[in-house]
N, C-alpha and C positions, 0 to 999 in steps of 0.2 A: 477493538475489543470492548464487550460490556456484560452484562447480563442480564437476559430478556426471561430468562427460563429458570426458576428458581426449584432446585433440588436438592432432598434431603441428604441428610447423614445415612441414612440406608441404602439409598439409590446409589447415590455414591460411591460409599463402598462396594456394593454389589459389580457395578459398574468396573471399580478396579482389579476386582477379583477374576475379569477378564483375559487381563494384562498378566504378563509375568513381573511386574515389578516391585511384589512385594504386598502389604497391607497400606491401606488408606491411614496416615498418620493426621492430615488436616488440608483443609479444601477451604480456600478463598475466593470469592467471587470479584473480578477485576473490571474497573468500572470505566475507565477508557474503552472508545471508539465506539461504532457507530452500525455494525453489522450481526456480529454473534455474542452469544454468551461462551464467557471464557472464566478457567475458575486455576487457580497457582494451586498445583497440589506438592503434598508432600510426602510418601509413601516412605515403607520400613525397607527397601531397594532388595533386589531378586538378592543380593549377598546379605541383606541386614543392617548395611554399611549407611542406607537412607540414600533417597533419591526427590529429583523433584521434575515435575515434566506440569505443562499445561493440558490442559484438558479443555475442547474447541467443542463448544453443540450450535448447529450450523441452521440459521435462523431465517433470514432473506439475503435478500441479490443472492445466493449461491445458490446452485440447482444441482440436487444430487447424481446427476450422470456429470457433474464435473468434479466430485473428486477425487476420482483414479487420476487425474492430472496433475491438481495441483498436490497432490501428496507423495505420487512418484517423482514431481518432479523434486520436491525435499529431497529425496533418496538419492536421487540423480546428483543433484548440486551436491550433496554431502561428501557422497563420493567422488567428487572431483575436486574434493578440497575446501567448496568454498566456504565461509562460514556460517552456514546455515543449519536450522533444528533438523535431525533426522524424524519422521516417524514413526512412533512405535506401535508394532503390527501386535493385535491380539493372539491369544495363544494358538489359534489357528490360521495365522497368518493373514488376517485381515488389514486390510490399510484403517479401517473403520467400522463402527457397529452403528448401529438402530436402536435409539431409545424411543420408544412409541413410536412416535409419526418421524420424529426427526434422526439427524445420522451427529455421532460423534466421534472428534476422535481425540489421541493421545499425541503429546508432539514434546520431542524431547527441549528440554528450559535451558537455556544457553548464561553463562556469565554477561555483566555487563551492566551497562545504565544509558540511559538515552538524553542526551545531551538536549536542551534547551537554548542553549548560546555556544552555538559551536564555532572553535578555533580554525584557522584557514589550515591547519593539519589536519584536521579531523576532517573536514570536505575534503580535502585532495586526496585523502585515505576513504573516504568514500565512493568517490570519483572511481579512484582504482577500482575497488569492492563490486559497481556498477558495472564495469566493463569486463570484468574476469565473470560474470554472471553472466554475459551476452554471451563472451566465447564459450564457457562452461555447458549453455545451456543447447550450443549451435548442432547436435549429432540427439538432444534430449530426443526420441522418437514420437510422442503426443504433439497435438496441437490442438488450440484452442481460441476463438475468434474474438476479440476484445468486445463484451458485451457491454462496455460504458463509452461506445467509440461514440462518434458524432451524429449516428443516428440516436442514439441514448439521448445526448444532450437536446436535442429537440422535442423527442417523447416528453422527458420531463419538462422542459418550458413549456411546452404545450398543458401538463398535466395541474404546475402548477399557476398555471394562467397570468394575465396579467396584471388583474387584480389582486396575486396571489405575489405574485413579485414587487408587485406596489406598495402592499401592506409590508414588506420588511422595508423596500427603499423606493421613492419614487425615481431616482437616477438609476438606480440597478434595471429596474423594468426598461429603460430605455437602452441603456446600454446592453441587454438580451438580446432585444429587439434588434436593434444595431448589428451588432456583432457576431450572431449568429447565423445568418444566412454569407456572410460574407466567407467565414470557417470552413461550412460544408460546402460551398462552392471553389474554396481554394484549396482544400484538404488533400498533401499530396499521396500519390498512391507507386511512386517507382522508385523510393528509399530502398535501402536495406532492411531485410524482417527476421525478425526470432522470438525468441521466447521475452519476454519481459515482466519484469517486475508490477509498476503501473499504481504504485503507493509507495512509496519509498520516504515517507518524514521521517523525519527524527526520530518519533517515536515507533518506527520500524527497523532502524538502526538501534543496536548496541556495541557500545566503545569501552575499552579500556586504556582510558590515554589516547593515544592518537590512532590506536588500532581497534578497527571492525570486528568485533567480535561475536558479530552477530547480526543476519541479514533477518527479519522475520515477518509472517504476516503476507501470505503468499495468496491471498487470496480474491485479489484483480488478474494476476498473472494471467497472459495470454501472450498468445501468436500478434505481432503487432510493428509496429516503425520502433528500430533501436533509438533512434533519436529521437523520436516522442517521448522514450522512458526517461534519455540526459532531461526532457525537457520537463518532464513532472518531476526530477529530482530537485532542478532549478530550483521552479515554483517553491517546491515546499523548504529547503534549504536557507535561500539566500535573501528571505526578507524575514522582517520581525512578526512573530505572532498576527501582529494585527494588517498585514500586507502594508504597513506607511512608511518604511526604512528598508532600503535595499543597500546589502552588503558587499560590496564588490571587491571588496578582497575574497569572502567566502566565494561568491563567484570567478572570479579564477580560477581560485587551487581548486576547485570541484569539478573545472574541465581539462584544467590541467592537470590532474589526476585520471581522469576519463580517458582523454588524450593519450596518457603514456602509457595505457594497455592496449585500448584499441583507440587508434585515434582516426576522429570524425573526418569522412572523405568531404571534398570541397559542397557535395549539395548539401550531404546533412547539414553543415555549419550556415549555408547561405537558407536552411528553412526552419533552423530554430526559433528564432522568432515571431514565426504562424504556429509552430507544433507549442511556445511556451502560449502563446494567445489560449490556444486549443486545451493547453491540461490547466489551465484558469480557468475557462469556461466547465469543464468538467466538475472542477469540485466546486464551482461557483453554483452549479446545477443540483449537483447531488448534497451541498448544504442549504440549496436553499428548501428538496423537496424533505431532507432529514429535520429542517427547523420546520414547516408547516406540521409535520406529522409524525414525529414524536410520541410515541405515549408517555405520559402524564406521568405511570408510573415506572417508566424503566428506569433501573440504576446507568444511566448513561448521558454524559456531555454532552450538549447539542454545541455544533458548532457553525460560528459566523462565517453564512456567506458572504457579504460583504468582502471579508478578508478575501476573498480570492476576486474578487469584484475588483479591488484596487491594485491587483496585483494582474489582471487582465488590464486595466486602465494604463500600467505599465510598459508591459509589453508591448502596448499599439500605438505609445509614444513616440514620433520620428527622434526626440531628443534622445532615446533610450537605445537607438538603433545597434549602435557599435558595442552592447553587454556583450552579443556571442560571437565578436570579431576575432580571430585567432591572435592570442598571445603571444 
């Protein structure tokens, strides 16, 4: 989440006066993540009672024939329980409108807080959360192709060259080099596939205590390897901020959580450690082309690739081998 697109107190309101949810009370602009503009609002709610929902204007990487996807799938998941935001449909039943050139939309704001230092209850109550989303999502009727799969990760090395990976690290450029052609040469393709998540930090979780209260940020979701999703959970989970400290308690309960809704058949487990290489290189790739190009003026975090640099460094350690050994 960020804000790229700065609108007014007219717009706004006008905007919500779309919605059945009342009058525009106060409109925040939310300066995490790295994709859309996103603003916390707070309307007078269709009863009076107040209401609060996010409000999503959808920037780059998203392409607007994708989302009747990922916004039914909200609806979908919602009603199957899991915990995640519903969408709210304009008063004409839209999943989404058009502000100028771009599409927005409404998405209902869940309880909760997003953990920093999370307890091995909280991963294994994610773990679960993870895997009621696969079965939840297995009858969803859409599909959608993982556009940040491993041909992505190449586009971008290639885009931001080698001099461009040298200028953040001269070991990173190597290690690109390296470890790239090795991935999409080994990258398997006769797993299990469903809908997936494909972002899953922390800060797309919210918890109340040790319970999920909240899955959000739906907007990698794709058609893809279940086990590639446990394996971007991994990644983003079970090391500290700066990928240098890996938590092996939070790893456990995060699969053994995983495990006790739908647990991992014998190849998924024997290929987590190429799929955890794979979603290292992913956001190795997409932070490092997010740090070259940045604008200067967005309200938004740039964040280190590197961190996932040494968390790929990890993964392709023979000493590290037995992290996704079955418990």
């Amino acid at each position: 989440m960020a804000v790229y697109t700065h609108l007014g107190a007219e717009a706004l309101a006008s905007l919500i006066a779309q919605f059945d949810v009342g009058e525009l009370r106060s409109a925040k602009g939310i300066a995490e993540g790295i994709s859309n503009s996103n603003w916390l609002i707070d309307t007078t709610g269709a009863d009076g009672a107040g209401a609060r929902f996010i409000l999503t204007m959808y920037e780059y990487r998203i392409e607007l024939e994708d989302l009747p996807f990922f916004l039914s799938l909200l609806d979908h998941l919602a009603a199957k329980g899991c915990p995640v935001p519903r969408t709210i449909h304009d008063r004409s039943g839209q999943l989404y409108r058009k502000l100028g050139d771009k599409a927005v939309a409404l998405i209902e704001f869940l309880p909760g807080v997003s953990v920093s230092q999370p307890t091995p209850g909280q991963a294994r109550a994610v773990g679960r959360a993870l895997a009621q989303l696969h079965l939840a999502a297995a009858d969803f009727p859409q599909t959608r192709a993982n556009a940040m799969g491993p041909a992505e990760w190449l586009r971008l090395a290639a885009a931001c060259g080698p001099d461009g990976l040298a200028s953040i690290d001269a070991g990173f450029a190597e290690q690109v080099a390296r470890e790239l052609p090795q991935l999409t040469a080994q990258w398997p393709a006769d797993l299990p596939r469903g809908v997936i998540h494909a972002d899953l930090f922390p800060d797309n979780v919210l918890m109340l205590g040790d319970t999920v209260s909240g899955l959000i940020d739906f907007y990698f979701a794709c058609t893809d390897l279940l086990a590639y999703d446990v394996a971007v959970t991994h990644a983003a989970w079970c090391f500290d901020d700066a990928g240098r400290n890996f938590d092996a308690a939070i790893s456990a309960a995060l699969l053994a959580g995983y495990d006790s809704i739908r647990p991992l058949s014998a190849a998924e487990r024997a290929a987590l450690p190429l799929l955890a290489r794979g979603a290292a290189m992913r956001f190795a790739m997409t932070r490092a082309w997010d740090w070259m190009n940045t604008p200067a003026d967005a309200l938004v975090m740039r964040k280190d690739p590197l961190a996932y640099a040494r968390r790929l460094a990890f993964y392709g350690d023979p000493a590290n081998a037995d992290v996704f050994a079955q418990g």
